[in-house]
N, C-alpha and C positions, 0 to 999 in steps of 0.2 A: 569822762570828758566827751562833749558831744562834737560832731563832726559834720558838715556838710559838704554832700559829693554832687558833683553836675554834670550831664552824660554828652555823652556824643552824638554824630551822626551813626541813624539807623534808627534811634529812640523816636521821631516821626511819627505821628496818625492825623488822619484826616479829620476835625474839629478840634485839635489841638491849642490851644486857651482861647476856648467862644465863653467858656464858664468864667475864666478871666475877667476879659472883656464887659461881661454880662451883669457880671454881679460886682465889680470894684472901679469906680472914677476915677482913681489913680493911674489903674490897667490900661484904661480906656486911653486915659491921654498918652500914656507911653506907648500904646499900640498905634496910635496914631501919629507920634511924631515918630515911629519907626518908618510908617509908611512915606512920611516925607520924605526924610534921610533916605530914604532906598529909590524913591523916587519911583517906586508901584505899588499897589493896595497889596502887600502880602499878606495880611488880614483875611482879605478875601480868596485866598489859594489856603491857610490854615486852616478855615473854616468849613470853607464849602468847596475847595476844589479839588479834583483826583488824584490820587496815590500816585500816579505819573507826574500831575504835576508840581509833585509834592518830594518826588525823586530829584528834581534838579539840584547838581548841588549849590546853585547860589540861591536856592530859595530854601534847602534843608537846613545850610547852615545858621542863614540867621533867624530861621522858624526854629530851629531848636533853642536856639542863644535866647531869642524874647522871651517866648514860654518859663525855659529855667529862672533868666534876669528877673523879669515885670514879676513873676511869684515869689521871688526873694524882697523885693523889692515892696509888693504887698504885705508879705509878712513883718515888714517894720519891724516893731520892736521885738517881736517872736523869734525873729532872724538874733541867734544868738550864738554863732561859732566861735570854738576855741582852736578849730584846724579848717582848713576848704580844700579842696582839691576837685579837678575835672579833668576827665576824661577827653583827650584829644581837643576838639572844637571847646567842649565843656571846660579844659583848661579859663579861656576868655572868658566864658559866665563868671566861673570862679573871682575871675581876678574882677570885674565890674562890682558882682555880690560884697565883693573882699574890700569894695572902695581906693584899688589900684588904682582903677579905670573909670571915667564916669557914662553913663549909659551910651551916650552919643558918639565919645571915640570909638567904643565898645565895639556896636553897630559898628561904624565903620572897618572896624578890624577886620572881623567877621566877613563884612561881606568883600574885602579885599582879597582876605583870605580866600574866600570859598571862588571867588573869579580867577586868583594867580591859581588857586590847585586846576580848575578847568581847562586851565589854558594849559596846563602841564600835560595834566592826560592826555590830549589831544595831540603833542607830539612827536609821541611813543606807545604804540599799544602796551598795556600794561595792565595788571589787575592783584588780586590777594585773593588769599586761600588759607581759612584756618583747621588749624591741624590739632585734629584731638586723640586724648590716650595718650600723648609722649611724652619724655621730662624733655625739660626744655634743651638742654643742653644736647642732644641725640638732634632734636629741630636743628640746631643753631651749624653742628658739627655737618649735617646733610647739606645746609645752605652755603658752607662754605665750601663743597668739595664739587657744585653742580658750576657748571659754566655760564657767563653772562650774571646780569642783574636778579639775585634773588637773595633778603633779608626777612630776618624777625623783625616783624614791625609791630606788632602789640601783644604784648604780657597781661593774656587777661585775665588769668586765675591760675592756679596749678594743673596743668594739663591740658590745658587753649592758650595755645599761641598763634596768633594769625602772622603770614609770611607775605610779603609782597615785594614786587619786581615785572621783569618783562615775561610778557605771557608763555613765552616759550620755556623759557626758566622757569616758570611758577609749575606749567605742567609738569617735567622732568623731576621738579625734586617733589612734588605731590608722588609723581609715583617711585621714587625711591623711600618718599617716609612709609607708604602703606608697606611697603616692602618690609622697613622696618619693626613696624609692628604702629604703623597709626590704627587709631580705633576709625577716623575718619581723615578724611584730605578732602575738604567740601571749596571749591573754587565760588568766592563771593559776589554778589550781582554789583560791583563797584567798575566804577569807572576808569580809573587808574591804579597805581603804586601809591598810594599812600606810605606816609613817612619810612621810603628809602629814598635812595640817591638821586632816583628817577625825578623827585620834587624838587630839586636842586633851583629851577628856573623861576618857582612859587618861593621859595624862599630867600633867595634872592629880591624878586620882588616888594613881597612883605617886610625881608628887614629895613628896607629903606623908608617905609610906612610907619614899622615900630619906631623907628629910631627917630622920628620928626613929633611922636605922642607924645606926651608928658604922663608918666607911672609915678602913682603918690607911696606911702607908704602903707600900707596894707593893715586891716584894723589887727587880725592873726598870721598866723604860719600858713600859708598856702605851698601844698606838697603838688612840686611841679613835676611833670610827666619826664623830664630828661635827666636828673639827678633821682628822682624818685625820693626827693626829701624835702625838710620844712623849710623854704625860703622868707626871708623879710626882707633883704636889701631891694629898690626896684630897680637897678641896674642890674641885679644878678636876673631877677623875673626878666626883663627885654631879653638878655642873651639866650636865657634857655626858652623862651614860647621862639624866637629866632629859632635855633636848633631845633624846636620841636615838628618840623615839618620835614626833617630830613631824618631825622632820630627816631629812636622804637619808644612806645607807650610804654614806662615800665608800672604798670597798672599792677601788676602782682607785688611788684618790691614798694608802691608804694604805700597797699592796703597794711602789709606785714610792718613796715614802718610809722604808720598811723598808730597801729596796735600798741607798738612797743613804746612808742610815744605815750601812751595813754588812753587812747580813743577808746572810748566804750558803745558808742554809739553811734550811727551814721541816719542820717535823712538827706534823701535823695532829693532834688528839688531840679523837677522839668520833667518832664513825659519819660512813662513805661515806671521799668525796675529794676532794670538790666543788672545796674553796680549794686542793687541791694543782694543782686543773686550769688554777684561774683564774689562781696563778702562773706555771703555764708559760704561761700566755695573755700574757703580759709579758715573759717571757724563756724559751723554750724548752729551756737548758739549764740553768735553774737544779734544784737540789738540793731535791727534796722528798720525805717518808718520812709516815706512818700511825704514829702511836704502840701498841707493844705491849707485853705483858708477858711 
């Protein structure tokens, strides 16, 4: 059973779909009415402009979302899931690819999203930090004995769990896990607390966003990041992409869930390879592919 996964923020490079763009009419016009809907050329900061300005995250976010979408979207009939799932942001691909969503509310999401998390950050100093070498449950037990704001916030293979919360917190239990025997405690070049409490203000915002969209019924099972399993209903999917900005990635339980599901194979579709690594980080010879055109 074939699978298609869609990443998050970080997956980002600068020319990221000019080949797109370049080579398919279809690209072209959805790269362009993105531009409208956004109401600036982001086209032209994907293609040609600097890894700084390519860091913001209301331009990460829905530079990552086009890329994955417009290339699912190109691959038309090729596009032939029996599961979808995505990674944080990548959830949203997922569900537009998935025909929850149709491209335009999509985009919208997205970039409501990526402006309600901005405006969070900037509240509260805040940041993440992934922690490698430890079972998770040693992470999880350190985070609840340190004082102040500090959670597991994304499960991303057996042995990387990234943590986030308020800076001061994030430091103190970085140095109680190396204490404990992390292999690293690497503090992230992010802006805020991604999906802990700290988001509370973004998610808030956004459920009020979701809740006025209309979510169709989904062509397969889309494994969402807060159950970490197969959803169809699309009142269940609003409630948990809602949750998912406050809630942890459960990225680990939902590959091993995929699996026992039947997935034999995954294609990754939108910039890098990151989730093709973290699958083999659970099965080494599982079957994973880069979607192309």
């Amino acid at each position: 059973m074939k699978a298609y996964v869609f990443p998050g923020q970080g997956a980002q490079f600068v020319g990221m779909g000019k080949d797109l763009y370049e080579n398919s009419e279809l690209a072209k016009e959805l790269f362009e009415r993105a531009n409208e809907i956004l109401g600036f050329r982001i086209t032209d900061i994907m293609f040609e402009g600097t890894e700084e300005d390519l860091k913001q995250t209301k331009v990460t976010q829905p530079a990552i979302f086009l890329h994955s979408v417009i290339l699912a979207k190109v691959l038309g009939d090729n596009f032939t899931p029996k599961m979808v799932a995505g990674h944080s942001l990548g959830e949203l691909s997922a569900l537009v690819a998935n025909n929850v969503l149709t491209f335009e509310d999509g985009l919208k999401l997205v970039s409501q999203r990526a402006l309600a998390m901005q405006k969070a950050c900037e509240k509260e100093p805040s940041t993440m930090a992934a922690i490698l070498g430890l079972d998770d449950e040693v992470v999880e037990k350190v985070c609840q004995e340190v004082e102040g704001v500090v959670v597991a916030a994304n499960y991303n293979c057996p042995g990387q769990l990234v943590i986030s919360g308020a800076i001061e917190a994030i430091d103190i239990a970085c140095e109680k896990l190396t204490e404990a025997g992390a292999r690293r405690a690497l503090k992230l070049p992010v802006g805020g607390a991604f999906h802990s409490p700290l988001m509370e203000p973004a998610r808030e915002e956004l459920a009020a966003a979701i809740a006025s969209t209309e979510f169709n019924q989904p062509i397969c099972p889309v494994y969402q990041n807060v159950p970490a399993t197969a959803v169809i209903d699309p009142n269940e999917i609003k409630e948990n992409l809602i949750a998912q900005l406050t809630a942890p990635v459960k990225w680990t339980q939902t590959m091993r869930n995929m699996i026992t599901d039947g997935c034999e194979e995954i294609v990754e579709v939108g910039p890098g390879k990151v989730l093709q690594g973290l699958f083999k980080k659970i099965d080494r010879k599982f079957t994973t592919s880069s979607a192309t055109i």
